[in-house]
C-alpha positions in Angstrom: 0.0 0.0 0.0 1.3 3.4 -1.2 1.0 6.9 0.7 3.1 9.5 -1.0 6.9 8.8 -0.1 6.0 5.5 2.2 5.4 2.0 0.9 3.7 -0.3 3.3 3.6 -4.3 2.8 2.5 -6.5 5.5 2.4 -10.5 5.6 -0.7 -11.9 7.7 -0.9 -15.4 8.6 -4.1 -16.5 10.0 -4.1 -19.2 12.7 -5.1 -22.7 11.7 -6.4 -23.0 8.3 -9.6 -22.9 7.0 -12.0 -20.3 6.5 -11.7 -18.9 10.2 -7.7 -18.2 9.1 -8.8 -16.8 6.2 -11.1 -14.5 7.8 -8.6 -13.2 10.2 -6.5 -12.5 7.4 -8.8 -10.5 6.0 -9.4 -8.4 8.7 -6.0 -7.7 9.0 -5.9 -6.0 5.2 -9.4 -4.3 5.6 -7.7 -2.6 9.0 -4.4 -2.1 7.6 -6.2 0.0 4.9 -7.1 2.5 7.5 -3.4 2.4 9.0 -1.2 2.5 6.3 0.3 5.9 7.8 1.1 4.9 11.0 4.2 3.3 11.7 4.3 -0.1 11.4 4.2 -0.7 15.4 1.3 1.5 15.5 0.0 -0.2 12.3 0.2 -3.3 15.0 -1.8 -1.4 17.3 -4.6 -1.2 15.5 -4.7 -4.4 14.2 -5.0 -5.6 17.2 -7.8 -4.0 18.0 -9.4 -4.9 14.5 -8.5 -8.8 15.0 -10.0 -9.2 17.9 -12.5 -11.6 18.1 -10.9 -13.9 15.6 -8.6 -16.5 15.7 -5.9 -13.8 15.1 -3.0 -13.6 13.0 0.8 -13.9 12.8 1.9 -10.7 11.1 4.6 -8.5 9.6 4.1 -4.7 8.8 7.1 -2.8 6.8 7.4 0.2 6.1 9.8 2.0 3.5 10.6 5.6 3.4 11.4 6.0 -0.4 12.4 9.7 -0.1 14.5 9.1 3.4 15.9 5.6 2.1 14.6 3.8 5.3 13.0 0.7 6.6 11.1 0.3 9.3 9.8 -3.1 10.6 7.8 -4.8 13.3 6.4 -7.8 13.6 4.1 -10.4 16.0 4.1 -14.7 15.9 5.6 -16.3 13.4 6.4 -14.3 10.3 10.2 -14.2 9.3 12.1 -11.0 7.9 15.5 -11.6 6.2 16.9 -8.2 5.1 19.7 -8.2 2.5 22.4 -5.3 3.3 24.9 -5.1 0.3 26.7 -8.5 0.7 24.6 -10.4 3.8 21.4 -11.0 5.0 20.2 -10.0 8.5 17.2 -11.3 10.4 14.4 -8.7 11.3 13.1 -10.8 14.4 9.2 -10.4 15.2 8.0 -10.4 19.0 6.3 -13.6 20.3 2.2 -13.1 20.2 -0.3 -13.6 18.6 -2.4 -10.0 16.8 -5.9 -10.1 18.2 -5.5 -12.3 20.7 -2.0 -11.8 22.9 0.0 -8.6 21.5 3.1 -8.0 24.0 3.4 -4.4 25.6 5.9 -3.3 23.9 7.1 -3.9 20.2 10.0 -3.6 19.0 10.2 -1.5 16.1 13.6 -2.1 13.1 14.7 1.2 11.7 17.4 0.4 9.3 19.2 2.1 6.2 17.5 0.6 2.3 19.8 1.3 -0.4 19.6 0.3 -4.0 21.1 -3.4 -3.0 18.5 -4.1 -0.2 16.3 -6.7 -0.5 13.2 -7.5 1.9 11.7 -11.5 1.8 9.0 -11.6 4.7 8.0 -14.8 5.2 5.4 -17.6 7.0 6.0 -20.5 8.8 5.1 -22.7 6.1 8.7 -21.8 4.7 11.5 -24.2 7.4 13.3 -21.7 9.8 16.5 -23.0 8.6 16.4 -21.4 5.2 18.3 -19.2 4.3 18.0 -16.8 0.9 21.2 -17.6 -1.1 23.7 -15.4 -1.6 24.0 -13.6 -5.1 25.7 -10.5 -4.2 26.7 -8.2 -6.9 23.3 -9.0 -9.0 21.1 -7.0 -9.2 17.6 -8.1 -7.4 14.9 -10.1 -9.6 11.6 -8.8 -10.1 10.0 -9.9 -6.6 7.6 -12.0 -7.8 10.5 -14.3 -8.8 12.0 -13.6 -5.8 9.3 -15.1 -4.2 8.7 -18.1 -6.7 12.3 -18.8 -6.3 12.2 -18.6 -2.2 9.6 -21.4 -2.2 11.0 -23.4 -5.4 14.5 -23.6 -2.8 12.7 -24.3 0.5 11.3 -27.3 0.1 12.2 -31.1 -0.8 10.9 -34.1 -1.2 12.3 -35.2 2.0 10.2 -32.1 3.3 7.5 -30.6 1.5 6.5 -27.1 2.0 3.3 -26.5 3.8 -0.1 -25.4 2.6 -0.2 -21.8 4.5 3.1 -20.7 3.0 3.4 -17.3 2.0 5.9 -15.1 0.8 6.5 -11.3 0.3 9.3 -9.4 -1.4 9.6 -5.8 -1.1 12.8 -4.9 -3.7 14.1 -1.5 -5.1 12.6 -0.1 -8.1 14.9 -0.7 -11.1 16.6 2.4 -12.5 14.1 2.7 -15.5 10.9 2.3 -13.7 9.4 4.3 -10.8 
């Protein structure tokens, strides 16, 4: 979601499966709608307030400050953030809870530098925890819907499928010739 210099993306895992999970989901974009502005442990805020009464939801609210060149993150439950920074990635770690039913008093909120290298891959549980994004420094990042394809091509086997609930996000620079 766009408002003026700030991009917003946020992954929402429902709890379970089913239409219940798919419900809370829901809620989550219909309220993140009205928050886009806010910051993204704000954002949090108010989802909380919007899930209530559902299953709730694991989720993930960035934030990037096109004009400033900065990211901001903040996440509840079990949605992964692996931020590329020039040659490594770095984990954006997410507070144990769950949005709608248990948010913890205080969440922690990422503010870190995005430069025309970084890379954002948010991430459910439905992905393994021990995957890692591979490391390709010095190309320039795919379109992120290959990005994404690719993450969930790479993270699973047939010794271990990938889950049904798995869901990926990429948030990536614009290329040079596109705005």
């Amino acid at each position: 979601m766009r408002s003026g210099d700030r991009l917003t993306l946020m992954l929402a895992d429902g709890l379970g499966h089913g239409s219940e999970a798919a419900h809370a989901s829901g809620a989550a974009v219909d309220a993140l709608r009205h928050s886009a502005g806010l910051s993204p442990a704000e954002c949090l805020a108010k989802l909380h307030a919007a899930l209530s009464g559902t299953r709730g939801a694991a989720v993930a609210v960035a934030q990037l400050d096109t004009w400033a060149g900065r990211l901001r993150f903040a996440g509840i439950g079990n949605v992964t953030a692996r931020l590329r920074e020039g040659d490594r990635w770095r984990s954006l770690l997410s507070r144990p809870g769950i949005v709608g039913v248990h948010r913890p008093g205080t969440v922690r909120e990422d503010d870190v530098a995005w430069t025309g290298e970084s890379l954002l891959i948010l991430h459910t549980d439905g992905l393994p925890s021990r995957w890692t994004p591979p490391s390709d420094t010095g190309v320039p990042p795919a379109d992120p819907a290959v990005t994404a394809a690719v993450a969930v091509r790479d993270a699973g086997s047939s010794a271990r499928p990938l889950r049904d609930d798995t869901a990926v996000a990429v948030l990536a620079p614009a290329p040079p010739d596109r705005p």
